[in-house]
Phi, psi and omega in degrees: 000304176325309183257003160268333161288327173266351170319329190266278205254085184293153208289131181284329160319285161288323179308281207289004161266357172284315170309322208263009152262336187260011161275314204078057169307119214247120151279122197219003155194158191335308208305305176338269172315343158290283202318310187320280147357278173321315189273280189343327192250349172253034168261291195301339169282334189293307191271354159279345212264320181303319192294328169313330212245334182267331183293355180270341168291330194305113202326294202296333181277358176268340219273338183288351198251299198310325196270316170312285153342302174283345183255337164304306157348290177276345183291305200292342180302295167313316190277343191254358198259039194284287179292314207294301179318321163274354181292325177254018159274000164289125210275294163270000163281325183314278199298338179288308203322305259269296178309332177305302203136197210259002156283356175248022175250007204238203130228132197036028156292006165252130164291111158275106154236132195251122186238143199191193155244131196275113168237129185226117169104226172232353161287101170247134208197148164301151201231123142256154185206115178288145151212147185204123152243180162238191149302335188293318161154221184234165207229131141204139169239131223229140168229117186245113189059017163190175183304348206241107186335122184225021186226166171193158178195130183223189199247357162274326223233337192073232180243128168219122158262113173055050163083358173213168196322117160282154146241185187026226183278005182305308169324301201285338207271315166332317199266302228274359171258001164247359167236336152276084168203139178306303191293012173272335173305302175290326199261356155327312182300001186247339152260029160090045177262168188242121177237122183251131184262146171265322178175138178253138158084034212272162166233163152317072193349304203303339161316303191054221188252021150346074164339285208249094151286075197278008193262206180280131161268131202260149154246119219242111142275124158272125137289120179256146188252143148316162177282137154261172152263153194322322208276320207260338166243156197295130201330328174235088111064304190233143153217141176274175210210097179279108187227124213285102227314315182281308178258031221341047156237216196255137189256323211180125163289137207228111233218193139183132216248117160068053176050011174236138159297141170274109168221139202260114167289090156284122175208188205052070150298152182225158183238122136202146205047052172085320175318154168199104167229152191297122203277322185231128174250160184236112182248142160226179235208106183039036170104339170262114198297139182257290216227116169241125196255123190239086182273128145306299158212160175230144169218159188258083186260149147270153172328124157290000000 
């Protein structure tokens, strides 16, 4: 680098004491010897000013910004991978997160409230459903028929109604909107659930051994909850998990409620703002549908 530079431009310093030694220059008076002077020190400036201007072109003078900068990086790295670490050491909560979207990329600093309609029945009411998590796990708080949250549910506290411990169906209805959900799917793993894959590439039975079949394939995960106290864990032991082969998301839940199955249909996944959530889930009971959750909009805030 060093002789490609002076090949272009030579150092004015050395030309000019090589002329004024191979004239042989005699300095003989005061006057002289300033102009000598003078141009001597403005050849040293011209050529610190040059050598200042290629080391700043240089490769090596950036690299000092550039490393500052990577250790700046890695510090923020280090304070955010804390949850992204227990969140990807599970293997299929890594890929649903991933597919949720950038609230399960953060930490826990995003809110999901979801706003819609409850229809149980012949019976329909507003509906709002809070979501939150931490490392601790995950919060939701449900406002059923008015503004202000009177249902909750947690992975300590369990189902809470108007401030104390739920029963019967109040219970059921609690757990079944806070754990038939994708996002419980992931966030299970931080309060110690156990995910089991069960079978890849799953069909319907009424299918059988059809050629030509043409419908969705399942990747069929179990979650098992740990022992709890009867209030804090939840009515069903277990829920399986149909997650559809193609889109890797979730078609459908598998709950049990009182010795009968529960299956939570999810559909209209929806995209919005980087986000990817189910617009309706439908639950029946032998084939007949109870209960439907209709969301209208959903919006995606961070924690204050």
């Amino acid at each position: 680098m060093s002789a490609r530079f002076n090949s272009r431009k030579p150092n004015s310093f050395s030309s000019l004491f090589s002329k004024a030694s191979n004239r042989k220059v005699l300095v003989k008076s005061p006057a002289t010897l300033i102009l000598v002077l003078m141009a001597v020190a403005m050849a040293i400036t011209v050529f610190v000013m040059n050598a200042s201007n290629w080391f700043a072109s240089s490769p090596h003078a950036k690299e000092a910004p550039i490393a500052k900068d990577n250790a700046s990086a890695q510090a923020n790295a280090s304070r955010q991978g804390v949850l992204n670490a227990r969140l990807s050491k599970e293997p299929e909560v890594n890929r649903m997160r991933r597919r949720l979207g950038k609230r399960f990329l953060t930490e826990g600093n995003t809110i999901t409230e979801a706003v819609g309609r409850l229809s149980t029945g012949d019976r329909q009411q507003p509906i709002r459903i809070i979501r939150g998590f931490n490392e601790n796990g995950e919060t939701v708080e449900i406002a059923q028929g008015g503004p202000n949250p009177n249902l909750a549910w947690s992975d300590a506290d369990g189902a809470i109604a108007n401030g104390a411990q739920a029963t019967g169906e109040t219970r059921d209805l609690i757990e079944r909107l806070a754990l038939d959900s994708p996002d419980q799917f992931v966030l299970a793993t931080l309060k110690g659930m156990a995910y089991q894959l069960i079978a890849r590439n799953v069909r319907p039975a009424d299918a059988g051994g059809d050629s030509d079949y043409k419908g969705p394939l399942w990747d069929l995960v179990e979650i098992t909850a740990p022992q709890q106290s009867i209030d804090k864990t939840p009515l069903s032991a277990w829920r399986q998990y149909y997650i559809n082969a193609s889109t890797g998301l979730i078609d459908r839940i598998l709950s049990q409620e009182n010795g009968q199955i529960i299956t939570a249909e999810l559909t209209g996944w929806t995209q919005q703002g980087g986000e990817t959530f189910p617009a309706k889930i439908t639950w029946s009971r032998e084939k007949q549908p109870f209960m439907e959750l209709t969301v209208n909009t959903v919006i995606f805030k961070s924690r204050q």
